[in-house]
C-alpha positions in Angstrom: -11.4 -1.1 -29.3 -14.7 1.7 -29.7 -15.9 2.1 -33.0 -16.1 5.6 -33.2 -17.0 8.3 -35.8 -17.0 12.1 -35.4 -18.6 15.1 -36.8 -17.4 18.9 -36.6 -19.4 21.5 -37.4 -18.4 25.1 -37.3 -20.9 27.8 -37.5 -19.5 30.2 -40.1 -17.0 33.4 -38.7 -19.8 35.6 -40.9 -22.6 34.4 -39.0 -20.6 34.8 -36.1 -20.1 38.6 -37.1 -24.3 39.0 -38.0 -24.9 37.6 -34.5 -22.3 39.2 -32.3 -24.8 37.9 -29.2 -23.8 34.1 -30.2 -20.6 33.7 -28.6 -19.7 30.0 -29.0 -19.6 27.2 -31.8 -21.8 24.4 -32.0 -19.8 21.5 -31.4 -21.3 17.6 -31.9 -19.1 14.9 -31.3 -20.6 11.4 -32.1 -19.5 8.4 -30.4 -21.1 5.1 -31.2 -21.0 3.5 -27.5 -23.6 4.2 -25.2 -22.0 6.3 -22.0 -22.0 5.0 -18.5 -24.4 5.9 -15.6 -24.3 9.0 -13.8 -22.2 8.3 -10.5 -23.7 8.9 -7.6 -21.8 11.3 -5.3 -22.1 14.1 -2.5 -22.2 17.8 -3.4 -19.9 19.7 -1.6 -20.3 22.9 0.6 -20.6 26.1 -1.4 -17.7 28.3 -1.3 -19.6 31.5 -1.8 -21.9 34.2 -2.8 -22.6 34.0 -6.6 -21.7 30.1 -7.3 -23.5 28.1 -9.5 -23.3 24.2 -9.3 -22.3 22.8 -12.4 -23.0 19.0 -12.7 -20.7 16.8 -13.7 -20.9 14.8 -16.5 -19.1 11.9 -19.0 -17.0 13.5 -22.2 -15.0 11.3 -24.7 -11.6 11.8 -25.5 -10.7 11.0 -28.6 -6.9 10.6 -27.9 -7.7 8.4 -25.5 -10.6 6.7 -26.9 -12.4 6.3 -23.9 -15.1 8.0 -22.0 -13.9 9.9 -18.7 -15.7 11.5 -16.1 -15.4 15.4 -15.8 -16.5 16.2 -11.8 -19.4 18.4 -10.8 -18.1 21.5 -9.5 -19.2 25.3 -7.8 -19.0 28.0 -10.7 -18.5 31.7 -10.9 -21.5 32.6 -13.0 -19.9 35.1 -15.6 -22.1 37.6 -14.9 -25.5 38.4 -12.9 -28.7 36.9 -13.6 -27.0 33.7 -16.0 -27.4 30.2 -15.5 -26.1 27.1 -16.4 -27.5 24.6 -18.8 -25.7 21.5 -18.5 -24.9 19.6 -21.8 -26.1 16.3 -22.1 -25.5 13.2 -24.9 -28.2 12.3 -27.0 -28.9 9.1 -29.5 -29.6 9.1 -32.8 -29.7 6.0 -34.6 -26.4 4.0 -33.7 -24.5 7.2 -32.2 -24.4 9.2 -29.6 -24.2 13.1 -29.9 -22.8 15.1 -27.4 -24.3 19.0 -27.0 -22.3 21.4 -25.0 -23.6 23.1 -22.1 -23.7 27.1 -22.0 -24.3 30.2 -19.7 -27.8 32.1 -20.5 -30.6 34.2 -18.4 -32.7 30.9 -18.8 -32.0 27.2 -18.9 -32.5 25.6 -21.5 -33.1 22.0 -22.3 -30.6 19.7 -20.8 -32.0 16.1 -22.8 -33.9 15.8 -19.4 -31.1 13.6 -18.1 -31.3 14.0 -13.4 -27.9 15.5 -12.9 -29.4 16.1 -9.3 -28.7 18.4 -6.7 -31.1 21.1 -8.4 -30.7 19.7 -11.7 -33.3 17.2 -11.9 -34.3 17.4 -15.7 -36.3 20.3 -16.5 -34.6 23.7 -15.4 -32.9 24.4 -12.2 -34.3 24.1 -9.0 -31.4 25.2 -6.9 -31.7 29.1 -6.9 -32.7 32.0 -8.9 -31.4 35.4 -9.2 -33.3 38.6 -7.6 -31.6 42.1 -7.3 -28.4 41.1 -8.8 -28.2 38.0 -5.7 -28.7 34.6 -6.2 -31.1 32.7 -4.2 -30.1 29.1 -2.2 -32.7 26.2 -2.4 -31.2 25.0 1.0 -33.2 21.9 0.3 -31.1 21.0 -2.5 -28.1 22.9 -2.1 -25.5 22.2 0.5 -25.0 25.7 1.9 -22.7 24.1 4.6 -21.0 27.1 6.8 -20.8 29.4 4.4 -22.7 32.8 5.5 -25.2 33.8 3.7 -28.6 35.5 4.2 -30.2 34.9 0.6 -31.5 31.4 1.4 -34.8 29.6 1.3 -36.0 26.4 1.6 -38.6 24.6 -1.6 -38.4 20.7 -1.6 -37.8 19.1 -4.5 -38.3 15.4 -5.3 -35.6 14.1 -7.1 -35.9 10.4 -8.5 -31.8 9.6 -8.1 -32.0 6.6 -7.1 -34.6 5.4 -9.9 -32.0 6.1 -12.9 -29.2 6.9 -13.5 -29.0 7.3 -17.4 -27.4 10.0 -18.6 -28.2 10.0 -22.4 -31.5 11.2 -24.0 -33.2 9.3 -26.6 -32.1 5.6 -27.9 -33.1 2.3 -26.9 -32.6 2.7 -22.7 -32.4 6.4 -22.6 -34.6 9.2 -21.4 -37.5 9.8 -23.0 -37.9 13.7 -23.5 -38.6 16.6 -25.6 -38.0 20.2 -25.2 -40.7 22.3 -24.2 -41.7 25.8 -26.1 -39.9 27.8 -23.1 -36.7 25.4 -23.0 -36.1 25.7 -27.3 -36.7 29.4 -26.7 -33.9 29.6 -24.5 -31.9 27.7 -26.1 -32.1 29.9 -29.3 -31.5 33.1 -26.8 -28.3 34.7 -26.3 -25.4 32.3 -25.0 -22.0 32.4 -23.4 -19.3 29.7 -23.4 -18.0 27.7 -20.6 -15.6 30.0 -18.5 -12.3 29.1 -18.4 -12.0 27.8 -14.7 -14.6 25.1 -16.5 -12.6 24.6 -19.4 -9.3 23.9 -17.2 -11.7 21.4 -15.5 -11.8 19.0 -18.4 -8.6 19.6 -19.5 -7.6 18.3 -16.0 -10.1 15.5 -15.5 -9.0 14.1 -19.7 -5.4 14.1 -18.0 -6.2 11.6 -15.3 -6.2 8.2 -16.1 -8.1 7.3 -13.0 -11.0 9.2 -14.3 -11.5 7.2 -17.6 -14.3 4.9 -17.4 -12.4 1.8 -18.1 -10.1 2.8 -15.2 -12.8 3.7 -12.7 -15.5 1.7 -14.5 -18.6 4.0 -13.7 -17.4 5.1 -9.8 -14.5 7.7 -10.3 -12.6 8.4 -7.5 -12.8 12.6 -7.7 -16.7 13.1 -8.2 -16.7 16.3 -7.6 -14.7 19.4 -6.3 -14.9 22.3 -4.7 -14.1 25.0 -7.2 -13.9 24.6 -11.0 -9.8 23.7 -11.8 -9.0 23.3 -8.6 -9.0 19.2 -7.6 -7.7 19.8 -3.8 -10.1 17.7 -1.8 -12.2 15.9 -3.6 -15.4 13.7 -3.3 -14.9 11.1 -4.1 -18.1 8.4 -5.6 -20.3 6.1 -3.5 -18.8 2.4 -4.0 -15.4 4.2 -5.4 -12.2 2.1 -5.5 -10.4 3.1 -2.7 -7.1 5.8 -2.9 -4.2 2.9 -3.0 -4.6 1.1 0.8 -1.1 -0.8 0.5 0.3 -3.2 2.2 3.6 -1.3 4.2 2.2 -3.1 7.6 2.8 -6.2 5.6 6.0 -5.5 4.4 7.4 -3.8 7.5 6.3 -7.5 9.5 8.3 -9.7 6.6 11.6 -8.4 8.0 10.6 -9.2 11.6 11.3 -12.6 10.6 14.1 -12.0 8.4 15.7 -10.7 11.2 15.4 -13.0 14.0 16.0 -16.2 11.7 20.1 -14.8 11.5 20.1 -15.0 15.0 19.8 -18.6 16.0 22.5 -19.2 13.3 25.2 -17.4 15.1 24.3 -19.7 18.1 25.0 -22.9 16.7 27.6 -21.9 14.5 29.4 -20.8 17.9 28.7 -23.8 19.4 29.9 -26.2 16.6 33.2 -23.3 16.9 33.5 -24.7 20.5 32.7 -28.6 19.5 36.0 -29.5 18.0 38.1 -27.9 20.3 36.8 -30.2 23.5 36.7 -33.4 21.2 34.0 -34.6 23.1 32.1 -35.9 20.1 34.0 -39.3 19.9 32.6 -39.5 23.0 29.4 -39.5 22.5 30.0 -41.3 19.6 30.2 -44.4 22.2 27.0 -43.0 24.2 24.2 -44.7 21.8 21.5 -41.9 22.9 22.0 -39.7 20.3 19.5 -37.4 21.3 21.5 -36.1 24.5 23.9 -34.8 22.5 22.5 -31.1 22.5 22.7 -30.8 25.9 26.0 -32.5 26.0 27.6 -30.3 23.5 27.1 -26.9 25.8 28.7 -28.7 29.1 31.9 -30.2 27.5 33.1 -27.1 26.5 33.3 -26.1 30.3 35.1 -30.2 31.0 37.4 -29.2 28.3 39.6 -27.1 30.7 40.5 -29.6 33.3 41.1 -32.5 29.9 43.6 -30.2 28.9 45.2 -29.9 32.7 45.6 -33.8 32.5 47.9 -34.4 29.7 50.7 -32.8 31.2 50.6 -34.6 34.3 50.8 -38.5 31.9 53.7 -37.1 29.4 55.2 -40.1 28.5 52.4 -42.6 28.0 49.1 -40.2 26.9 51.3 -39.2 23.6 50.9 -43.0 22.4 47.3 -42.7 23.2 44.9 -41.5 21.1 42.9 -38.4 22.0 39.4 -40.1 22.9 40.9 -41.8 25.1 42.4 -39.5 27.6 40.0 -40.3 30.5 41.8 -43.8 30.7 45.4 -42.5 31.2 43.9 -41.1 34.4 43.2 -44.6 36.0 47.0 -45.8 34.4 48.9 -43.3 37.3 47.1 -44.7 39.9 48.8 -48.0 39.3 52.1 -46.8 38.4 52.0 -45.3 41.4 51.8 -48.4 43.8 54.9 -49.9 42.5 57.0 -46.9 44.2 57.1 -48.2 47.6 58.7 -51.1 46.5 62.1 -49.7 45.4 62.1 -49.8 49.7 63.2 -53.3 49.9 66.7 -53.6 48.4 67.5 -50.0 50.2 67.0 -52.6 53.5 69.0 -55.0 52.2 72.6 -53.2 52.2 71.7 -53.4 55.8 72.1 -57.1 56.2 75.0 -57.7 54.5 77.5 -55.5 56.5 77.1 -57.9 59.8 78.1 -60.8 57.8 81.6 -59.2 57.1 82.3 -57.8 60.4 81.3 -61.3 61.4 84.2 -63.0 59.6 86.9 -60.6 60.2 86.7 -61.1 63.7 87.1 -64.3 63.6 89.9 -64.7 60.9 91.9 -61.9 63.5 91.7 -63.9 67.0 93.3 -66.8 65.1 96.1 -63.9 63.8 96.7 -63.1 67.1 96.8 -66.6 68.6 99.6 -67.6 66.0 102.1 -65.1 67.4 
């Protein structure tokens, strides 16, 4: 994806041992991509008495093959009366060379790139040692809290805002040159990064969220307290915001999963009770179909006295057909007019016995009249 080529240089372990006062190699790594802007982010407090800040700045890693941001951080200065000099990238030609920063009694040239917050591209204006004490530019350093006597105030204009490059040289970049003072120092006697600052990078290469194509110039952990240590963090101005998720949305889908279930019990029950009452069929002869709802919860309350009246019509209602059990009903009423008339012949029997006495008494006079 980046075109990239990379140089190594080594200084020689016997120039090492003829200059015992240079303690580190000069490494150069090119890159042929340009890095991204300097983000813009808020320092935070100093922790304590003999911290230096150390501005943070963009490295490429070539497993990763991508630029990521290492956070500005407070620093233990190795010993009294060093500073920092920040490293910076620098063009030549098509690529881009990085030079390592490094611990020294003066600071050195820095590719005049505005780091801010002290660093604003010639030396440092955030403090100065005195007495084996470091001086606090409270104008530019955010003392926060923290008690300390060894303070003053000097302003400082710093031009953030007006650029943000952070590259020296090349078509875009900053246009500077080291002064006599600055090349002194940098040929002076150095000392490496510590090794809270080298855990640093190792830490900030390890993130994915800090790579530029991940955070794409505004990485969510700016800066941090303490070198190694990224517990609170700051986090860039117009950064991408720490994974805002969407639980309130999830927890309100199952509010309507669960109260769709509950109007299917109801019907289903209701149905349940339909067939028993049978009183479909007869709404099936009611045309308004639309009634039907409200008829279906009364019949199952009807449905106890329809079952009470086919025991009263046992004969007759088994030939009928259920639907029709509310005209069996009208049926006893006129089988029950024809009862009285089983009356009559009981009063004829009554009749009849005068006839006979009738004759008899007249066959036994003429008997009796004979003899």
């Amino acid at each position: 994806m980046f075109s990239k080529s990379w140089r190594l240089s080594i200084v020689p372990a016997l120039l090492l041992m003829l200059s015992p006062a240079l303690s580190t190699a000069q490494v150069d790594v090119s890159v042929s991509i340009a890095p991204p802007e300097l983000p813009v982010y808020d320092q935070p407090p100093l922790p304590g008495d003999g911290y230096i800040w150390a501005p943070g700045y963009w490295a490429w890693g070539d497993d990763i093959q991508d630029y990521y941001w290492v956070p500005g951080t407070w620093v233990e200065a190795p010993q009294p009366d060093y500073l920092w000099t920040p490293g910076y990238w620098a063009a030549n030609g098509a690529l881009f060379i990085w030079h390592e920063g490094y611990w020294g009694p003066q600071v050195g040239f820095y590719g005049g790139v505005n780091y801010g917050y002290g660093y604003g591209g010639r030396g440092y204006e955030g403090g100065y040692w005195q007495g084996g004490h470091l001086f606090y530019n409270r104008a530019v350093v955010n003392v926060g809290s923290t008690h300390i006597t060894n303070v003053y105030n000097k302003t400082v204009v710093n031009n953030i805002s007006v650029t943000r490059v952070s590259f020296n040289g090349g078509n875009g970049g900053v246009r500077a040159e080291p002064t006599a003072a600055e090349a002194a120092a940098g040929r002076d006697r150095h000392i490496e990064a510590t090794s809270a600052q080298r855990q640093q990078v190792q830490t900030a290469r390890g993130n994915p969220e800090l790579r530029a194509a991940s955070n794409h110039g505004h990485p969510a952990i700016a800066a941090t307290p303490r070198a190694g240590n990224f517990s609170n963090p700051i986090p860039a101005r117009n950064a991408a915001p720490a994974r805002n998720a969407t639980v309130g949305a999830e927890r309100a889908a199952p509010q309507p999963r669960l109260s769709t279930p509950r109007p299917a019990p109801e019907n289903a029950g209701a149905r349940e009770n339909a067939p028993p009452a049978r009183a479909v069929p007869q709404e099936r002869a009611n045309p308004p179909r639309e009634a039907t709802p409200s008829r279906e919860a009364a019949p199952p309350r009807e449905a106890a006295p329809v079952r009470e009246a086919p025991p009263r019509n046992t004969a007759p209602p088994r030939q009928a057909t259920p639907p029709a059990a509310v005209e069996p009903r009208r049926e006893p009423e006129h089988t029950e007019a024809p009862r009285p008339a089983p009356k009559p012949p009981q009063a004829r029997p009554a009749p009849k016995p005068p006839e006979h006495p009738a004759e008899h008494p007249a066959e036994h006079p003429e008997d009796h009249e004979h003899h």
